[in-house]
Biopython code that builds the backbone (N, CA, C, O; Angstrom):
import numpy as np
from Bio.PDB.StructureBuilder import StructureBuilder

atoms = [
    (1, "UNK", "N", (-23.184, 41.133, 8.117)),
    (1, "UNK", "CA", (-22.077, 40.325, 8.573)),
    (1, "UNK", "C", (-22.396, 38.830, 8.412)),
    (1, "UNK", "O", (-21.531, 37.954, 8.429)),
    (2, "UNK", "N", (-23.587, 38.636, 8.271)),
    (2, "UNK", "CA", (-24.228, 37.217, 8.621)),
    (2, "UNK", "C", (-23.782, 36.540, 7.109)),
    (2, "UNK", "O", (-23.151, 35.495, 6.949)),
    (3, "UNK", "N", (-24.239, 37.340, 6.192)),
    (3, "UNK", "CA", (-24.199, 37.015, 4.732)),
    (3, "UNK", "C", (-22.586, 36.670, 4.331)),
    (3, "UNK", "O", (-22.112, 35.708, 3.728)),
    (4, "UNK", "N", (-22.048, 37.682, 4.831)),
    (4, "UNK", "CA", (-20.309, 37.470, 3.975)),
    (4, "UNK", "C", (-19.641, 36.000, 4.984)),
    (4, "UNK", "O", (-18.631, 35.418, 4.590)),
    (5, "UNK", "N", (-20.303, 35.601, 6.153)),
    (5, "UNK", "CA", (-20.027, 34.714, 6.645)),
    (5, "UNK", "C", (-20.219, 33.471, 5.891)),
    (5, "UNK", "O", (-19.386, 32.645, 5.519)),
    (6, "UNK", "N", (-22.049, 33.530, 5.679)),
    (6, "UNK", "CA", (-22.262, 32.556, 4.680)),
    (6, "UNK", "C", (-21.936, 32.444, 3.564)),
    (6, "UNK", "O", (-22.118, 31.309, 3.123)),
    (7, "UNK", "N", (-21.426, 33.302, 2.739)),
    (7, "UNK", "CA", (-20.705, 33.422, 1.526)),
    (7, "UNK", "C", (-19.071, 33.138, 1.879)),
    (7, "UNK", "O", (-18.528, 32.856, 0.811)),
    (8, "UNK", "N", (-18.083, 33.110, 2.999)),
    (8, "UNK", "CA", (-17.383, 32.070, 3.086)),
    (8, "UNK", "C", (-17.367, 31.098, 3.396)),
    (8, "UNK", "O", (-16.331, 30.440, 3.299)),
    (9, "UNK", "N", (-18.640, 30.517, 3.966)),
    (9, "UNK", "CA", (-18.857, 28.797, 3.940)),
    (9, "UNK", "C", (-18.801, 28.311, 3.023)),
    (9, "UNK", "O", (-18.053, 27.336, 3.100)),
    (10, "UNK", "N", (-19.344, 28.492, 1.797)),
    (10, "UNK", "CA", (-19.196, 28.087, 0.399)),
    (10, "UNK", "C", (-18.025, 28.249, -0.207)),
    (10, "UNK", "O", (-17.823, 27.458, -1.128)),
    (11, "UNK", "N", (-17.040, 29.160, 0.056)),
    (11, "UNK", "CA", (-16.228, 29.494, -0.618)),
    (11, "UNK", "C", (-15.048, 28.811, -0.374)),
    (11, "UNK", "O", (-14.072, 28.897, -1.119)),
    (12, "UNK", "N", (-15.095, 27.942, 0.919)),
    (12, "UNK", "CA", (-13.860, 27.566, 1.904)),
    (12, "UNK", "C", (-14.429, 25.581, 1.193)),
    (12, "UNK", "O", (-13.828, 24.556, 1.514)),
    (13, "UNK", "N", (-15.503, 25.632, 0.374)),
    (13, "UNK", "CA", (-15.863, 24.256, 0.312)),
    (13, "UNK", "C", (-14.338, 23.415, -0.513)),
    (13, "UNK", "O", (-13.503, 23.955, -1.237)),
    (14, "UNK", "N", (-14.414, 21.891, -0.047)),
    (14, "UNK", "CA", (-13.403, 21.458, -0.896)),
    (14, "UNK", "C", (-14.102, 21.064, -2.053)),
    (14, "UNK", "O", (-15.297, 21.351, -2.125)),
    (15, "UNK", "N", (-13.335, 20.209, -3.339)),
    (15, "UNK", "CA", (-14.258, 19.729, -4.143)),
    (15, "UNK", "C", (-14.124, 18.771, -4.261)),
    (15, "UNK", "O", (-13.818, 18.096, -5.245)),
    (16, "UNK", "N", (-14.411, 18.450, -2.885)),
    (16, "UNK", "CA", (-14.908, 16.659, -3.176)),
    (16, "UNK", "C", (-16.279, 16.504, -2.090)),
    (16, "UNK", "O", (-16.620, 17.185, -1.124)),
    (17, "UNK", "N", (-16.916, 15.207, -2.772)),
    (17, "UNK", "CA", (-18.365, 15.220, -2.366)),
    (17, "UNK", "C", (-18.372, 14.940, -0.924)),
    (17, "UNK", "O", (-17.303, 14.663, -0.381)),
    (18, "UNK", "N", (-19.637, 14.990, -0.134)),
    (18, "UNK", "CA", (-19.908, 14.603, 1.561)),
    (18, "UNK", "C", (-19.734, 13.719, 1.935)),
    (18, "UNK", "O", (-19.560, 13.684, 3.153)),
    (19, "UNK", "N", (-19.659, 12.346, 1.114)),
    (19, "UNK", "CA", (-19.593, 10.962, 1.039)),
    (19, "UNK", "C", (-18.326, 10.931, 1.421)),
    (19, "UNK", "O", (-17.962, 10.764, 2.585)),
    (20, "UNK", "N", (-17.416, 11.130, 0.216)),
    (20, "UNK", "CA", (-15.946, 11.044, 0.211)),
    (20, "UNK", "C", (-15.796, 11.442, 1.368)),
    (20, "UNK", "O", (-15.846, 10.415, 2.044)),
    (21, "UNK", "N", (-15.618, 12.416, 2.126)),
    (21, "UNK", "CA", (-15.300, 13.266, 3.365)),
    (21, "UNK", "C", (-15.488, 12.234, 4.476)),
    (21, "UNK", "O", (-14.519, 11.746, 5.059)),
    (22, "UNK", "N", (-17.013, 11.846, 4.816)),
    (22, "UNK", "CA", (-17.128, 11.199, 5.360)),
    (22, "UNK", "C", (-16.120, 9.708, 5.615)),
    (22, "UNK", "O", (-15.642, 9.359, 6.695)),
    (23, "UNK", "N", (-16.007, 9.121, 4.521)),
    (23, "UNK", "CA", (-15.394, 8.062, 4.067)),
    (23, "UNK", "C", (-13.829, 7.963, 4.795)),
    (23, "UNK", "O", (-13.297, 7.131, 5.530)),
    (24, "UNK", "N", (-13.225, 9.749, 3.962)),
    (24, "UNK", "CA", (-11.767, 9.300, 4.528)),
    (24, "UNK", "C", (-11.359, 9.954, 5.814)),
    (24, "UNK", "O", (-10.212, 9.902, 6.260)),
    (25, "UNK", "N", (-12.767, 10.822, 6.613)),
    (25, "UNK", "CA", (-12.902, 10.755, 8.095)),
    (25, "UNK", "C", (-12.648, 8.927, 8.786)),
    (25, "UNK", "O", (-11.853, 8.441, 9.591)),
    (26, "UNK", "N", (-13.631, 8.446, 8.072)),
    (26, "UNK", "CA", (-13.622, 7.073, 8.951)),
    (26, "UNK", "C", (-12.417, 6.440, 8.998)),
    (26, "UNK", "O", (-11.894, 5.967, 10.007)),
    (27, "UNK", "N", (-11.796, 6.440, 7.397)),
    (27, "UNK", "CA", (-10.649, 5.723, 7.009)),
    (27, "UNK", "C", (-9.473, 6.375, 8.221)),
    (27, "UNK", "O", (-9.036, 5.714, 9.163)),
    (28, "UNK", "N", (-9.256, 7.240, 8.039)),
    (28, "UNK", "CA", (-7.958, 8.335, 9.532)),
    (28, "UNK", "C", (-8.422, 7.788, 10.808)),
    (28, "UNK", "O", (-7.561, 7.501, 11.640)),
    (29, "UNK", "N", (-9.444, 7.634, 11.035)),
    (29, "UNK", "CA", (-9.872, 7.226, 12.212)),
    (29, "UNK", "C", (-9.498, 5.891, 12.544)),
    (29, "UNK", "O", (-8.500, 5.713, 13.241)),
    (30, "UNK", "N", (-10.140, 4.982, 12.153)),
    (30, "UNK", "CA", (-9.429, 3.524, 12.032)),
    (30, "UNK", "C", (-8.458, 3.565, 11.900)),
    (30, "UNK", "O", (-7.935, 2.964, 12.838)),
    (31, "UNK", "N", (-7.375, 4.135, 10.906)),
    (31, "UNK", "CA", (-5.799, 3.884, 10.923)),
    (31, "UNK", "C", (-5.374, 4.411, 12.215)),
    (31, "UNK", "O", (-4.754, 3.610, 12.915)),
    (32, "UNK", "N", (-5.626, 5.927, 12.830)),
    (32, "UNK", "CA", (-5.653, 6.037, 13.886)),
    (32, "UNK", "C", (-5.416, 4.987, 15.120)),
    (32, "UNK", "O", (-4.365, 4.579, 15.615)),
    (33, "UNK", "N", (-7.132, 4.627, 15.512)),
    (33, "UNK", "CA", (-7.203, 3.883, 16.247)),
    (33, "UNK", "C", (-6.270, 2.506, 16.400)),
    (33, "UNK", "O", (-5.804, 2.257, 17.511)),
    (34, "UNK", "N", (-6.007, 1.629, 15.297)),
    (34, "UNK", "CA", (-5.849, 0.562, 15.335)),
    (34, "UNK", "C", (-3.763, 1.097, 15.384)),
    (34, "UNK", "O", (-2.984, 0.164, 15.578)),
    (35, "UNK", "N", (-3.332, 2.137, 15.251)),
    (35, "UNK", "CA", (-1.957, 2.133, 15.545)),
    (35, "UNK", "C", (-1.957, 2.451, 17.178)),
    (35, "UNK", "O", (-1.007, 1.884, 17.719)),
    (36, "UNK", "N", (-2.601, 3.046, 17.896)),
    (36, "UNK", "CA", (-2.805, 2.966, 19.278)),
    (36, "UNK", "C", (-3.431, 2.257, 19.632)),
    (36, "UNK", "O", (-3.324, 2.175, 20.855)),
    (37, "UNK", "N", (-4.447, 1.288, 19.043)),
    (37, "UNK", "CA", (-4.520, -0.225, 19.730)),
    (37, "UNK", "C", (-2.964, -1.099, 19.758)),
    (37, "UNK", "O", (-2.514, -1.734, 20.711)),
    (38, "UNK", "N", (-2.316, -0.894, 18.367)),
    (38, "UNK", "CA", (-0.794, -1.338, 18.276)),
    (38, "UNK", "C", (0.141, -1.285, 19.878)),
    (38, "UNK", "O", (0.623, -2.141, 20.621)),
    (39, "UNK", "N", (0.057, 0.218, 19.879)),
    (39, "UNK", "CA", (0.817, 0.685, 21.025)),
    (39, "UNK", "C", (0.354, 0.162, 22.454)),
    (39, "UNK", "O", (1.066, -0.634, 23.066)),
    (40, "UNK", "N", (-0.787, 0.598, 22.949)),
    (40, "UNK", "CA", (-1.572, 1.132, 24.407)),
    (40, "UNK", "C", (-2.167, 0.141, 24.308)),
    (40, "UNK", "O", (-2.571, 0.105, 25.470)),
    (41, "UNK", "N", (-2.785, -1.185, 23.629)),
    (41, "UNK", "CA", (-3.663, -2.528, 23.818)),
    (41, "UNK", "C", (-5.100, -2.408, 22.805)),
    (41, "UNK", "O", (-5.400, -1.441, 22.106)),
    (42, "UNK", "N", (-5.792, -3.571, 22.948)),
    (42, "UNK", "CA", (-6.656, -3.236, 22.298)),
    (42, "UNK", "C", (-7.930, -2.098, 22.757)),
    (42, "UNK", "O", (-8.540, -1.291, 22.056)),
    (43, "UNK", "N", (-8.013, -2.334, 23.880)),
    (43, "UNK", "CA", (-9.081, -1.343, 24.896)),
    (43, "UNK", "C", (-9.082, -0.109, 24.676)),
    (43, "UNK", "O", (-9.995, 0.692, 24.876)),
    (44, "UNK", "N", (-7.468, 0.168, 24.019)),
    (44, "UNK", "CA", (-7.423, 2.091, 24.472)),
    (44, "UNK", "C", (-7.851, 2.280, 22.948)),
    (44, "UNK", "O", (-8.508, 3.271, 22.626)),
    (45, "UNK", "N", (-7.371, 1.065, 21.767)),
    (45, "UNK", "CA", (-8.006, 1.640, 20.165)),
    (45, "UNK", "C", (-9.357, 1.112, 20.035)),
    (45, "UNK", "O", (-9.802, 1.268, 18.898)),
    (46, "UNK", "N", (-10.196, 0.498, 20.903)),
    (46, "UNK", "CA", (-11.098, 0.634, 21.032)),
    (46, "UNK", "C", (-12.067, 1.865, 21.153)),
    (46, "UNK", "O", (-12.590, 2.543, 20.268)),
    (47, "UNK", "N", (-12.136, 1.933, 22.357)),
    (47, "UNK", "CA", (-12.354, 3.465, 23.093)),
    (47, "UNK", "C", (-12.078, 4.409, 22.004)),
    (47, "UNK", "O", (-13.069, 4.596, 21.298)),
    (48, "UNK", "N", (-10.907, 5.137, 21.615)),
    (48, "UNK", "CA", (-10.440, 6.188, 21.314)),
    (48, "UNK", "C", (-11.437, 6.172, 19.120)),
    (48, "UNK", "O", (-11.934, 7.096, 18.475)),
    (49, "UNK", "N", (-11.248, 4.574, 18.767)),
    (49, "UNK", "CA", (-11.803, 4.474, 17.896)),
    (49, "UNK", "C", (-14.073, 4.804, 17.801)),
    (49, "UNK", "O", (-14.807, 5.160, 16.879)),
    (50, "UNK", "N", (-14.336, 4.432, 19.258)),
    (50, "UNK", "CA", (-15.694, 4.537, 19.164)),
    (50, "UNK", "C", (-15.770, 5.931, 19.169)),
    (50, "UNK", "O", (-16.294, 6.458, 18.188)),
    (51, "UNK", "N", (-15.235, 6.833, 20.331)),
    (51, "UNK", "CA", (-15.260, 8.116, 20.387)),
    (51, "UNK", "C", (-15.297, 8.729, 18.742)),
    (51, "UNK", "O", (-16.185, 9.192, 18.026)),
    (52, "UNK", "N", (-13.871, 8.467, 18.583)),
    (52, "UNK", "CA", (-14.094, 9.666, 17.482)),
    (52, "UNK", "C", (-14.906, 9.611, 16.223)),
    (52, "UNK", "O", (-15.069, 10.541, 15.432)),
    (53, "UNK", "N", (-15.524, 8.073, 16.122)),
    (53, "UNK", "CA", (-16.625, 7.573, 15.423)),
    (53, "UNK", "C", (-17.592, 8.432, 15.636)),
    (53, "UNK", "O", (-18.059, 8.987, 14.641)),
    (54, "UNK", "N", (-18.091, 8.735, 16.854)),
    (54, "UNK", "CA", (-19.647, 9.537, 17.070)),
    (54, "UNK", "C", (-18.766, 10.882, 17.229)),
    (54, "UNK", "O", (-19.605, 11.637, 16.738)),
    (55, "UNK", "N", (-17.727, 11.703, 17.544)),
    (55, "UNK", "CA", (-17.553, 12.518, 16.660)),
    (55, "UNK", "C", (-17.511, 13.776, 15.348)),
    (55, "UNK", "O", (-17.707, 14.965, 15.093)),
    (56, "UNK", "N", (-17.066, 12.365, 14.761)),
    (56, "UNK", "CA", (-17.689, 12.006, 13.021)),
    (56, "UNK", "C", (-19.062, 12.730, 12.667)),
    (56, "UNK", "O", (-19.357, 13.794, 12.121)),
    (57, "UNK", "N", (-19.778, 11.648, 13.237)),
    (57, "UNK", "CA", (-21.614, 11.815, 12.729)),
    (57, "UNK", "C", (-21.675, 12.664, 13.389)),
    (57, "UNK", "O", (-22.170, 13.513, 12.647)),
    (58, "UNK", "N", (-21.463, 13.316, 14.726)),
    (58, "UNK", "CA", (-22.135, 14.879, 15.161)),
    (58, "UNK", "C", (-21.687, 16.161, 14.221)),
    (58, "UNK", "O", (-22.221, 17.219, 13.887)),
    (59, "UNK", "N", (-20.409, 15.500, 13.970)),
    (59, "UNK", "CA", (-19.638, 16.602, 12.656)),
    (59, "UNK", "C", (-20.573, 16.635, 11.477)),
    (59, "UNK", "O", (-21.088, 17.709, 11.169)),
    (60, "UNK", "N", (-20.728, 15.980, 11.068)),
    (60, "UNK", "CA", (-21.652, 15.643, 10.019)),
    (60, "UNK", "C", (-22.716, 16.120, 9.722)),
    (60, "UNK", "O", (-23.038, 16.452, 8.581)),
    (61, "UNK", "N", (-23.649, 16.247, 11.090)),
    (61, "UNK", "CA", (-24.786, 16.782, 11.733)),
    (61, "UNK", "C", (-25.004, 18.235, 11.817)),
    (61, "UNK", "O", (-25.965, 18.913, 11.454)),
    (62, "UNK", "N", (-23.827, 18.579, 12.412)),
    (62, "UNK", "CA", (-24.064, 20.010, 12.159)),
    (62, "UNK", "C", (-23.218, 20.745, 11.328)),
    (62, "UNK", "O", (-23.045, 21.949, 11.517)),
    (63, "UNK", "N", (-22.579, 20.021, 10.266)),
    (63, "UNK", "CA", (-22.147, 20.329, 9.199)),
    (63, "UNK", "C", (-23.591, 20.566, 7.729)),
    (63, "UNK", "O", (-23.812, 21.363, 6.817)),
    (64, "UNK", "N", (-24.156, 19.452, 8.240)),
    (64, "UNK", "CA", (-25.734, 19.454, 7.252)),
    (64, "UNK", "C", (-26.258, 20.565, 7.832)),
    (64, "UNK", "O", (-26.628, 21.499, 7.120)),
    (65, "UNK", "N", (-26.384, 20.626, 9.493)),
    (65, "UNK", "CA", (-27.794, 21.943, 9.601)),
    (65, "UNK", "C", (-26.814, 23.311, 9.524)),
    (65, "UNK", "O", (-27.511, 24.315, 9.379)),
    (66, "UNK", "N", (-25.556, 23.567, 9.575)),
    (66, "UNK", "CA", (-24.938, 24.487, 8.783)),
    (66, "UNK", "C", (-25.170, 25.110, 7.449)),
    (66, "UNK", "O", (-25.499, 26.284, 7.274)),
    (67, "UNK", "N", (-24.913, 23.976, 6.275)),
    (67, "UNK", "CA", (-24.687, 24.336, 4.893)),
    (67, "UNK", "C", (-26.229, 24.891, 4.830)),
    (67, "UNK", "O", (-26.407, 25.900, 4.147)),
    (68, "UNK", "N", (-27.729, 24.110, 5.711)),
    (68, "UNK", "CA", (-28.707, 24.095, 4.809)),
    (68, "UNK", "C", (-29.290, 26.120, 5.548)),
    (68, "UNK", "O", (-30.006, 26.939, 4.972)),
    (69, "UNK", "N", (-28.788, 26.206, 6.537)),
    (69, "UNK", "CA", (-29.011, 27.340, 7.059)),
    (69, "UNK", "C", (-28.005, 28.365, 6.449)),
    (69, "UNK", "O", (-28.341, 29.504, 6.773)),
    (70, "UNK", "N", (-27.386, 28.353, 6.021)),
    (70, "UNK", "CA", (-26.302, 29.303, 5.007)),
    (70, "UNK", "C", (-27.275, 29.436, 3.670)),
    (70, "UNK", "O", (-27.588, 30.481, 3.101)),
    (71, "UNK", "N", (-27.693, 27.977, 3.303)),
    (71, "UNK", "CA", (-28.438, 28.454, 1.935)),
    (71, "UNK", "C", (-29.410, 28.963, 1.718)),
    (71, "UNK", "O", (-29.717, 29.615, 0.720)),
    (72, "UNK", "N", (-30.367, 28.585, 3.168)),
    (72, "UNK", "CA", (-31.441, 29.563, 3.393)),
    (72, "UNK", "C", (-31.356, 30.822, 3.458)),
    (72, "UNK", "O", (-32.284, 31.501, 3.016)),
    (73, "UNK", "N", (-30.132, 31.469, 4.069)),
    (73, "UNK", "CA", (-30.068, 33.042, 4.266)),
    (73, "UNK", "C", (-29.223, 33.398, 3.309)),
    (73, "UNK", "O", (-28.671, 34.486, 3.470)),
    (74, "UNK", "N", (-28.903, 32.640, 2.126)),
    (74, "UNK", "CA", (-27.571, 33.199, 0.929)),
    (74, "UNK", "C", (-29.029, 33.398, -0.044)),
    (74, "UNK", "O", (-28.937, 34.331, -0.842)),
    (75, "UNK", "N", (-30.470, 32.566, -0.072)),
    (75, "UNK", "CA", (-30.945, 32.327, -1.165)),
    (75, "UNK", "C", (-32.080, 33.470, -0.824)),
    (75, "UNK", "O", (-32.333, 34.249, -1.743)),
    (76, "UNK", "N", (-32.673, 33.609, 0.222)),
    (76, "UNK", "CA", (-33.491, 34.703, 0.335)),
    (76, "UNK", "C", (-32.740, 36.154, 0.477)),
    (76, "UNK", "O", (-33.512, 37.055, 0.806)),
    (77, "UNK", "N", (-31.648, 36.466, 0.325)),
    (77, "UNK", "CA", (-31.100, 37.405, 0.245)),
    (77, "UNK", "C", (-31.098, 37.735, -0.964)),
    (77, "UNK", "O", (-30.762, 38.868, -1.310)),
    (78, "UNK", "N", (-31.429, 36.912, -1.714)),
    (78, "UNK", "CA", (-31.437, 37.027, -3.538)),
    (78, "UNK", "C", (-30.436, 36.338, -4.066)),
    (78, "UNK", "O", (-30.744, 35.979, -5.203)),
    (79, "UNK", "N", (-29.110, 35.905, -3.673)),
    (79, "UNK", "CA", (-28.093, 35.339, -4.572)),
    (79, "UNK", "C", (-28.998, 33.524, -4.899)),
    (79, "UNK", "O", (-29.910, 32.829, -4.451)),
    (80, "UNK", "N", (-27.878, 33.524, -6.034)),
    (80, "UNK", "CA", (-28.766, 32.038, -6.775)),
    (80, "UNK", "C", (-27.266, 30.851, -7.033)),
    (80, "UNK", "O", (-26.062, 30.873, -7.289)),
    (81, "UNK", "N", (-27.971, 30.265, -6.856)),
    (81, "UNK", "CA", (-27.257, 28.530, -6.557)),
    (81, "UNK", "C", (-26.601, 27.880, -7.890)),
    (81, "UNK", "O", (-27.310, 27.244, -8.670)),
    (82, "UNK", "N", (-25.150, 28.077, -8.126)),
    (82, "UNK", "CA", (-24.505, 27.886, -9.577)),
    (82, "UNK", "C", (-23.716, 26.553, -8.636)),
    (82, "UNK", "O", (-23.621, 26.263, -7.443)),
    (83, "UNK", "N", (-23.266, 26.004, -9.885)),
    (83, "UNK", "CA", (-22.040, 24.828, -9.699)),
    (83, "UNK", "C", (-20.981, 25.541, -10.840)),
    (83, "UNK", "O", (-21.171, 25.981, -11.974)),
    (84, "UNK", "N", (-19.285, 25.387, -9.620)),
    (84, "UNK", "CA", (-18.399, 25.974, -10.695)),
    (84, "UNK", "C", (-18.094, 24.843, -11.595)),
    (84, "UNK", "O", (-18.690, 23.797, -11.335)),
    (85, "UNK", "N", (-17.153, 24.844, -12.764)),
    (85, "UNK", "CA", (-16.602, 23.436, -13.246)),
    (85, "UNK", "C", (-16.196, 22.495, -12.303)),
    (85, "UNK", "O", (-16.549, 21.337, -12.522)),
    (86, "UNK", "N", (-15.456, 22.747, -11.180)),
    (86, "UNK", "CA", (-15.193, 21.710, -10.127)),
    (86, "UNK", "C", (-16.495, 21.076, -9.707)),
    (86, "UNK", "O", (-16.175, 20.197, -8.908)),
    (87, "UNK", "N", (-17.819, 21.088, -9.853)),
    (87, "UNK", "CA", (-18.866, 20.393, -9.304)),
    (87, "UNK", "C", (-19.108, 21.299, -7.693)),
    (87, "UNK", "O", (-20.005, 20.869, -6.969)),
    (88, "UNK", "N", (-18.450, 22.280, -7.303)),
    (88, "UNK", "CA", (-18.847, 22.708, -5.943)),
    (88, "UNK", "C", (-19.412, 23.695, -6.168)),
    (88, "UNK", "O", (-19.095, 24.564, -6.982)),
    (89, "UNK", "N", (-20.694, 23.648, -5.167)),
    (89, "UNK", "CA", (-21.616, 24.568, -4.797)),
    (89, "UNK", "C", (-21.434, 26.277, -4.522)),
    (89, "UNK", "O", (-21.088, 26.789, -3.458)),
    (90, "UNK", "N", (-21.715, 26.869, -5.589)),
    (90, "UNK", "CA", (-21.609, 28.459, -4.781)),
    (90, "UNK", "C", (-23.196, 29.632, -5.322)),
    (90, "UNK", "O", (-24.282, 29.374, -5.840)),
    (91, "UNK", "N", (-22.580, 30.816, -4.886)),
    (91, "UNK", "CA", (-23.827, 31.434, -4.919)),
    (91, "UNK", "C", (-23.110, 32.671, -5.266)),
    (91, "UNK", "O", (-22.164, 33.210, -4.692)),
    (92, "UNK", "N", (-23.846, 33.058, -6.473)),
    (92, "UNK", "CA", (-23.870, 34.258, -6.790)),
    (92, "UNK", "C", (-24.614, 35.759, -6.696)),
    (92, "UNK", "O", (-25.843, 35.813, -6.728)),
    (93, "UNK", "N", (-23.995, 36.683, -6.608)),
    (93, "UNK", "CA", (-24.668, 37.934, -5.880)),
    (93, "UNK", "C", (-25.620, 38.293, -7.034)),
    (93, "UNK", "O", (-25.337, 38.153, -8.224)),
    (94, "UNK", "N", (-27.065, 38.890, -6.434)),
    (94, "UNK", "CA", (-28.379, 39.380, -7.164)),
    (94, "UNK", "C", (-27.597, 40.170, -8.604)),
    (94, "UNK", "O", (-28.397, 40.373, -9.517)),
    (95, "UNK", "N", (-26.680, 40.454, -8.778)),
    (95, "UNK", "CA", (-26.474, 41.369, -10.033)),
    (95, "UNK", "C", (-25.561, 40.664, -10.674)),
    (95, "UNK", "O", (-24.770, 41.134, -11.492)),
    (96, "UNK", "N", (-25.642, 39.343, -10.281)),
    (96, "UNK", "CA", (-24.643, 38.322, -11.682)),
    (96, "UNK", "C", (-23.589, 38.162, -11.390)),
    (96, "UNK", "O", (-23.060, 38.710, -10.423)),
    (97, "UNK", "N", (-22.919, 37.202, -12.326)),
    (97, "UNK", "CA", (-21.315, 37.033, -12.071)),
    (97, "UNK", "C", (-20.819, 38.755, -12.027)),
    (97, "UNK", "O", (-21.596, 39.699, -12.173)),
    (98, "UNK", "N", (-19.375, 38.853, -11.794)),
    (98, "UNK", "CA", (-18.342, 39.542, -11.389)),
    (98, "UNK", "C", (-17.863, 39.800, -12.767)),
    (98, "UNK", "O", (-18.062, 38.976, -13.660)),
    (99, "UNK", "N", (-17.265, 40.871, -12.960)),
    (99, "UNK", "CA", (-17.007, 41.462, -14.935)),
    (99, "UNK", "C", (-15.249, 41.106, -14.356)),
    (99, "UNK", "O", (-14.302, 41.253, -15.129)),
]
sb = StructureBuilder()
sb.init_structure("model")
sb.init_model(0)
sb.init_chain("A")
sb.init_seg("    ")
for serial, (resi, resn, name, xyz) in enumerate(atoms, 1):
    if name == "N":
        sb.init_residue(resn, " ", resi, " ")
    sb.init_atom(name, np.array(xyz, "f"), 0.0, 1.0, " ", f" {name:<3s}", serial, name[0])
structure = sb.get_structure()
């Protein structure tokens, strides 16, 4: 059960890089914040902007010790580490691609 789990972590990936992600996390956030600083003052898009800042990086955090613990138990299970044409990460089962 553990495996087909980790074999939809990979499979659910988008194809765009960690950076990017990160990036237009921050970007939503700030637009966010600063339209309810608009509304509620500056204090509340303050606040609501630091919060979901750290958030962010805990997302991040255990988004990294996620992927790297999926690849540990996708790679000692035997499957091996391909990139499709999109540039995203997957893993293929011990007996090769799929006919």
């Amino acid at each position: 059960m553990a495996l087909m789990k980790a074999q939809g972590y990979f499979a659910m990936d988008l194809p765009i890089s960690e950076g990017l992600k990160i990036g237009l996390s921050v970007f939503l956030v700030s637009f966010v914040s600063m339209a309810l600083a608009t509304r509620f003052g500056l204090g509340i898009g303050a606040g609501v902007w630091g919060g979901a800042l750290a958030l962010v990086a805990v997302g991040v955090f255990f988004n990294r010790r996620s992927r790297a613990r999926n690849s540990a138990l996708l790679e000692a299970a035997g499957f091996t580490l391909t990139t499709d044409p999109m540039g995203r990460r997957r893993y293929l089962p011990p007996a090769g691609p799929p006919d």
